[in-house]
C-alpha positions in Angstrom: 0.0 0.0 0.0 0.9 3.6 -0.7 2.9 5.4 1.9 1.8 8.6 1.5 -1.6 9.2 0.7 -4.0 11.6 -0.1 -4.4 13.9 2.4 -1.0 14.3 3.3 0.2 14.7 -0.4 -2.4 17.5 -0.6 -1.0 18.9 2.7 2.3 18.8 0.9 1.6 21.3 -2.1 1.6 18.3 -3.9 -1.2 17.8 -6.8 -2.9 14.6 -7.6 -3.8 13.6 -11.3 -6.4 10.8 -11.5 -7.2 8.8 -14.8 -10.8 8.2 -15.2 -12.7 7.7 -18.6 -12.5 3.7 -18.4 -15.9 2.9 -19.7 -16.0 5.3 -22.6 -12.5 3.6 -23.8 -13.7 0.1 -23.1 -16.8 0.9 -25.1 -15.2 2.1 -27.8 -12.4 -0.9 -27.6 -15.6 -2.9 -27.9 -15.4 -4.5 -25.2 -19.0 -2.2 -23.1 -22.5 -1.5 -24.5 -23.6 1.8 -24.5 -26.6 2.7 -23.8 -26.3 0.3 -19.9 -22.8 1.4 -19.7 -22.2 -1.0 -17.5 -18.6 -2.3 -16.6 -19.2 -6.2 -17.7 -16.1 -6.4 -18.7 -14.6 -6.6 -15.2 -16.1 -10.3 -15.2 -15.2 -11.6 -18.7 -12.2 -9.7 -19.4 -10.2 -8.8 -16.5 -7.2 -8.6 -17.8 -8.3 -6.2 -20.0 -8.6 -3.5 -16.9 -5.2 -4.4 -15.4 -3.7 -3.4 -19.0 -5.5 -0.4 -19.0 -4.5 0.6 -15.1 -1.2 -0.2 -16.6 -1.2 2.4 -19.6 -2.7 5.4 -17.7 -0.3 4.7 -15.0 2.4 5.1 -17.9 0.9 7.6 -18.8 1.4 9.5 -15.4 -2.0 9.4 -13.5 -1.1 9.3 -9.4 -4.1 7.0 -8.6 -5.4 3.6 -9.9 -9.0 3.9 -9.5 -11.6 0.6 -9.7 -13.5 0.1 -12.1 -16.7 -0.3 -10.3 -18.4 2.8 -12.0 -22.0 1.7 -12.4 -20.9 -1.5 -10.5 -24.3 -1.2 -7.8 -27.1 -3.1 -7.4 -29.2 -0.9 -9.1 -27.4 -1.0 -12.6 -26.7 -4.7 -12.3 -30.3 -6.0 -11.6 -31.0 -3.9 -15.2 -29.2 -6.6 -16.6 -29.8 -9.7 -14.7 -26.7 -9.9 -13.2 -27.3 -8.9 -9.3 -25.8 -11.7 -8.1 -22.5 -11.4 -9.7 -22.3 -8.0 -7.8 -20.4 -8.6 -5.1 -17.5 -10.6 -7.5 -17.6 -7.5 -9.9 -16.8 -5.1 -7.4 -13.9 -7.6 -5.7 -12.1 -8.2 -8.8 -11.7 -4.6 -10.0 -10.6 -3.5 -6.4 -8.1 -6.6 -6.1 -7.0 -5.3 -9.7 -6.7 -2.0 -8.7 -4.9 -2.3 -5.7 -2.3 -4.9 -7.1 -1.7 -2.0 -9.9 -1.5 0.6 -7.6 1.2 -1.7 -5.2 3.2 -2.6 -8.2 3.6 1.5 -9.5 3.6 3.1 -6.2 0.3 4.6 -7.2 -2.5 5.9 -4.9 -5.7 3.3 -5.2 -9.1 4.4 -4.9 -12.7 2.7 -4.5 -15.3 4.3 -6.7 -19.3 4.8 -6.4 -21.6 7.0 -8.3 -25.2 8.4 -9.1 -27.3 5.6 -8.8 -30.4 6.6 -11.0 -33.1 6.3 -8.3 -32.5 9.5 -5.9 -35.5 11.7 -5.8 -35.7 14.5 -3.4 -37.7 14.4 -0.7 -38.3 10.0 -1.0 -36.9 8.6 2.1 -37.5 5.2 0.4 -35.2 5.6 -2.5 -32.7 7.4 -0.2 -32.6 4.3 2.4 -31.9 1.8 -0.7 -29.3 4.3 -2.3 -27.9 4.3 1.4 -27.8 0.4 1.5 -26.2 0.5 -2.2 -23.4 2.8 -1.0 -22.9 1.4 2.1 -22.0 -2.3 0.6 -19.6 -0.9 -2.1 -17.6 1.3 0.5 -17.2 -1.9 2.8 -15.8 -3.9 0.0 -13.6 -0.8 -0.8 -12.3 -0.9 2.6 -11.7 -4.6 2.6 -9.6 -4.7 -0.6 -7.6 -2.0 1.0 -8.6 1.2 -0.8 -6.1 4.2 -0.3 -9.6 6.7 -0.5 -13.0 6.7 -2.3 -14.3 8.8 -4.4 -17.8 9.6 -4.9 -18.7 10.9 -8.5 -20.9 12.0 -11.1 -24.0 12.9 -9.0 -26.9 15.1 -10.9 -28.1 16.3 -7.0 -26.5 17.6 -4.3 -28.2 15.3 -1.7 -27.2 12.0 -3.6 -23.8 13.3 -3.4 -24.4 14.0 0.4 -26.0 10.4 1.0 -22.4 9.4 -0.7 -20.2 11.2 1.4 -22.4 9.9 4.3 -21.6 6.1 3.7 -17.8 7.1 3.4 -17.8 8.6 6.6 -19.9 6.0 8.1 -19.0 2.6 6.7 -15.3 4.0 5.3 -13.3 3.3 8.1 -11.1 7.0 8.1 -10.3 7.0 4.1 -10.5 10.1 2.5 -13.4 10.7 0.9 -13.3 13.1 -2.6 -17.3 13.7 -4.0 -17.6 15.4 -7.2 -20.8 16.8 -8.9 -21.7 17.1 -12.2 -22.2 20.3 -14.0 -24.7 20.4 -16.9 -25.9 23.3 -18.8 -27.3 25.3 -15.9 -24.6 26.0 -13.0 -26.6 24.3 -10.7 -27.4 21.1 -9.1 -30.3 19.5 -10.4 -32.2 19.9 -7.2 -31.5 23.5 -7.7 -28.1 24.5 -5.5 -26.1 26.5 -7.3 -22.6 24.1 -7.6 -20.2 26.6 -6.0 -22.6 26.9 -2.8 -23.2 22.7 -3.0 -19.1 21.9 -3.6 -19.3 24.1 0.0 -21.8 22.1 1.4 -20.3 19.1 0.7 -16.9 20.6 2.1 -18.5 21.4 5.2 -20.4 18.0 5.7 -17.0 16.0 5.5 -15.1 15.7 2.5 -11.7 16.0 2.0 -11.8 17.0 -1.9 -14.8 18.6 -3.7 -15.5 19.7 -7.3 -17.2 18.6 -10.6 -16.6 15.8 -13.1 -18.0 14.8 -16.9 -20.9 17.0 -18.7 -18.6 19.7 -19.2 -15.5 19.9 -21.8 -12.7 21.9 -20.6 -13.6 25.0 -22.1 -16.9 25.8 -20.4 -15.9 24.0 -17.2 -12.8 26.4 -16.7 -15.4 29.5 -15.7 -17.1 27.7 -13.0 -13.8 26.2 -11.5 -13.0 29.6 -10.9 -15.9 30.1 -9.1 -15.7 27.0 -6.9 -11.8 27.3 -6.0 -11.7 27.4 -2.6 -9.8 24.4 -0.7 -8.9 21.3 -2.5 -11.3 20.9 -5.9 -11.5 18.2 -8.4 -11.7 18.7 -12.1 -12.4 16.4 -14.4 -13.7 17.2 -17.6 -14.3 15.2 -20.7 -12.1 16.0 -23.7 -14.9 17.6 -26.2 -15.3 20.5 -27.7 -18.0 22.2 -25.4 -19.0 25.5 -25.9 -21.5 28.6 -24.7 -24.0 27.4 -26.7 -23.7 23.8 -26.3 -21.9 23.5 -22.4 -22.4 19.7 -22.5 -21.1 17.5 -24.7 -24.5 15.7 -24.3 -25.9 19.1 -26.1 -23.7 19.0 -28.9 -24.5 19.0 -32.5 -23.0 17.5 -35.8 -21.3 21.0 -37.7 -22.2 19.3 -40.7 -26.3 17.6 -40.2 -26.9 19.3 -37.2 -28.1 16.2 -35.1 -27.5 15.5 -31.8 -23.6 13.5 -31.6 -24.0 12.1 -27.9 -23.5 9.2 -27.5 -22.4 7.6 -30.6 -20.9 9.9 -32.6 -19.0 12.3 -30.8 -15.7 11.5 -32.4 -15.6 14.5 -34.4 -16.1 16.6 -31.3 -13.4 15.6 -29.4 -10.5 17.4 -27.9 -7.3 18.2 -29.8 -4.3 17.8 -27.5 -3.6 21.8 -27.3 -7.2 21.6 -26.1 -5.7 19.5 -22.9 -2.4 21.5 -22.5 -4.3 24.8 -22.8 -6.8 23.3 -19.7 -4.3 22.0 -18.0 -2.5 25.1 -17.8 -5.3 26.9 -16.4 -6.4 24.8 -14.4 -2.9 25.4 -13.1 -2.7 28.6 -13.1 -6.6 28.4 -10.9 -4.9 26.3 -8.5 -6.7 23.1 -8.7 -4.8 20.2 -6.9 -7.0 17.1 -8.1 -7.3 17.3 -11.8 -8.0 14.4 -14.5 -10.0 13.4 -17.2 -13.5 11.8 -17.8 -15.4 10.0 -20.7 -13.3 10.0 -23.4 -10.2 10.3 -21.9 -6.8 8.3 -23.3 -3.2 8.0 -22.5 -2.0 10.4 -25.0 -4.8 13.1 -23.4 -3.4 11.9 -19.9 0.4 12.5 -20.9 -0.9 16.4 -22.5 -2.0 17.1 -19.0 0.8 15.1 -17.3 3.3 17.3 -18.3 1.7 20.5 -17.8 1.6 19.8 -14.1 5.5 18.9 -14.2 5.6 15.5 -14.6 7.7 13.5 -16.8 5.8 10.1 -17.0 7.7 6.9 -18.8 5.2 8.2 -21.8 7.1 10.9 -22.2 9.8 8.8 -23.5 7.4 8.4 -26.5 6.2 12.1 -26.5 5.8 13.7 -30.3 9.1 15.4 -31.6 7.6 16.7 -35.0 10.8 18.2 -36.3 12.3 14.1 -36.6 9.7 13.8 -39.8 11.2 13.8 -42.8 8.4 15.5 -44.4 7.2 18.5 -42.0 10.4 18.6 -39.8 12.2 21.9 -40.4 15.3 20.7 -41.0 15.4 17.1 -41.2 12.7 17.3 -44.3 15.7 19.6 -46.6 17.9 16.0 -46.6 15.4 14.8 -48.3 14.7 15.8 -52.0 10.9 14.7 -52.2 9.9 16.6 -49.1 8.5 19.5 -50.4 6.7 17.8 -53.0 5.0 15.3 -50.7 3.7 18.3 -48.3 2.8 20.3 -51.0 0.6 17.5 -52.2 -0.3 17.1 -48.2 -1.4 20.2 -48.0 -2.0 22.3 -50.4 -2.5 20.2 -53.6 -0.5 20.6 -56.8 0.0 24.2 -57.8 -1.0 25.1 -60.7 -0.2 28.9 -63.0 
């Protein structure tokens, strides 16, 4: 287990970068259904989520986190797999924490939004408690470094969360992120910087927001929320003013609707991540990472902007080694310029 954890890394100055965007890659590997976005694979593939622990720890992410992400009851019984809950959840921690022991990585337990909160039903709220509450004792069993608590649409699910780590958690840290969507507000109406607060004062050691929200139209409400250690984890799309989610965006060319299927030609250009990286940065934020749609060569963009120099970056892009487009490498060559010209422009004609 990790020496230094969390809290006291915080306490340090230190920052802490977390990989997350498993079950968008694993989807798009082929390997997850979307649509029940369940993490299936866990059970007939798990060797599959060791490789991928593997390359964002490459990549330079500080924590390894389970990949138990719509891993509860609730999602399971969807599919008629409730019983094989229990084993889900205990083979993605065991894989995580065996990553995280063999990198000297941090390892974290995950839970999220559940799909059944309503405010105001103490019925849904007791069997959302019971949910939480079984995941965070296997988390604690398997030896989880903290746990984080993500992706909640309302303040009180996230509260109900944080409640279970503090109850059933046995001391880990605890780190609860909401998610922002086109209003900045929860959506049982608390505006986020006043619910990251809340949640703050109820108990957890990290707050913030993560997925909706591409870094470009999450930046403005960081800067609102900063106070104490925040999270940000955006997913690498092009968000905008007009479209803040990357569930609201549209096809440039047809003009329908790209999520979920068909955001590929939305996504993230890796200035995008160095330029959010860098404010993020410059904001402060300590706990930073990605969400759906996140990759290694995302990871290692945002890697390096907070100093670090993961074994990636033995592999990072050197442009001016290309015989065609390199400065001066491409003058050895004779059929350079013709090549880009036909690249690039086309043939030139008087």
């Amino acid at each position: 287990m990790s020496t230094r954890g969390l809290i006291e890394r915080l306490k340090n100055g230190e920052c802490i970068l977390n990989a997350e965007g498993y079950m968008w890659e694993f989807e798009r590997r082929g390997y997850l259904k979307a649509g029940a976005f369940i993490p299936e694979v866990v059970l007939e593939k798990p060797e599959l989520i060791r490789q991928m622990h593997l390359e964002f720890v490459h990549a330079g992410t500080d924590v390894v986190e389970a990949f138990t992400y719509y891993g509860h009851r609730e999602k399971l019984r969807l599919i008629g797999r409730e019983d094989d809950l229990e084993k889900l959840n205990r083979i993605a921690l065991k894989i995580a924490r065996e990553v995280a022991d063999e990198t000297g990585t941090l390892m974290a337990g995950g839970i999220c939004n559940t799909g059944i909160y309503v405010v105001g039903d103490e019925e849904a709220s007791d069997k959302i408690r019971a949910m939480f509450k079984e995941q965070v004792e296997w988390a604690v069993e398997e030896k989880a470094d903290f746990i984080i608590g993500e992706t909640f649409n309302d303040l009180g699910e996230g509260l109900l969360a944080l409640e279970a780590i503090k109850k059933y958690g046995n001391g880990v840290p605890a780190v609860i992120t909401l998610t922002p969507y086109i209003p900045d507000e929860t959506t049982d109406d608390v505006p986020l910087p006043e619910a990251c607060r809340r949640l703050e004062e109820a108990g957890a050691d990290v707050v913030g927001i993560n997925c909706g929200r591409g870094p470009r139209t999450m930046i403005p409400l960081l800067r609102e929320i900063k106070k104490g250690p925040v999270a940000a984890m955006p997913v690498p799309f092009r968000t905008t003013d007009d479209h803040r989610t990357f569930q609201s965006l549209l096809d440039p060319e047809t003009g329908k609707s790209l999520y979920p299927l068909d955001l590929a030609c939305a996504m993230c250009s890796r200035s995008d991540i160095r330029q959010f990286a860098t404010e993020a940065k410059e904001i402060g934020i300590e706990y930073i990472g990605l969400c759906c749609g996140n990759a290694p060569n995302y990871f290692r963009e945002l890697a390096q902007v907070y100093g670090r120099q993961p074994e990636a970056s033995k592999y990072s892009p050197d442009i001016s080694q290309s015989f065609i487009f390199g400065e001066k490498i491409s003058k050895k060559y004779s059929s350079s310029d013709k090549l880009r010209q036909y690249m690039v422009t086309g043939k030139l004609t008087e």
